[in-house]
N, C-alpha and C positions, 0 to 999 in steps of 0.2 A: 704682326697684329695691327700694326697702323698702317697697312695697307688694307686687311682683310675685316677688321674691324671696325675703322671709322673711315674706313676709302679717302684716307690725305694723300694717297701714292698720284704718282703720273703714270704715263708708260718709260717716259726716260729712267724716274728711278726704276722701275720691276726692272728696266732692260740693262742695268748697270748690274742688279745687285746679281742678274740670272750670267751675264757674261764675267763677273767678279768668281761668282761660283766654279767656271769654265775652267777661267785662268787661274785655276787651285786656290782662292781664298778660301780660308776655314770658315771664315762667317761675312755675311756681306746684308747691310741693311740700309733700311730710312733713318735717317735722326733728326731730331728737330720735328718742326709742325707739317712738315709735309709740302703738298701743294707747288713742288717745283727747287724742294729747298732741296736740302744734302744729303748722300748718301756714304757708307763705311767700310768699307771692305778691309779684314784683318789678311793679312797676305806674306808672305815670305819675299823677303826684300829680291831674290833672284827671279820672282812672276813678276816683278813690280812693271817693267817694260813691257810685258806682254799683255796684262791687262790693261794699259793704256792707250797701247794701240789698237787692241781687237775693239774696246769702249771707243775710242776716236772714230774708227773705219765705219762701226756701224751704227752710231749718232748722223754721220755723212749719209751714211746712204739710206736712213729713215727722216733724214731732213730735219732733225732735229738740230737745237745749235751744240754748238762745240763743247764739250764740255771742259771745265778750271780741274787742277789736279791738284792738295795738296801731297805733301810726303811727309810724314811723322812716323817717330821712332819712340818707341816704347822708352820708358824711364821710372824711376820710384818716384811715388808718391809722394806727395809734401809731408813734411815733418815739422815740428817742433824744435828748436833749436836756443836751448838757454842758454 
């Protein structure tokens, strides 16, 4: 929806989250305000290399620049602890 609703997307993100999609993420989105910032992709730790590369290869050949790559792994929620 913040792509299609308030147009914050680029084409780098749409092109991360449609090749996110490829490399079997379950969900792959914008976060944040948009405009050049960060994209999500929830993914199965064994696509993880492959989506990085197909996203690499074809950032390179639309001239776009390179993209940063975190990696995070799911964990519990904060808690309370007395």
């Amino acid at each position: 929806s913040l792509r299609d609703d308030y147009a914050v997307s680029t084409p780098e993100l749409d092109a991360f989250v449609t090749l996110a999609r490829i490399a079997g993420a379950l969900g792959a989105r914008l976060t944040g305000a948009g405009f050049g910032g960060c994209a999500i992709a929830l993914i199965e730790k064994s696509n993880v290399r492959a989506l990085t590369e197909s996203v690499t290869l074809a950032f390179a050949q639309q001239g776009y620049h390179a993209p940063m790559w975190y990696e995070f792994s799911p964990a519990a929620g904060a808690e309370v602890v007395l």
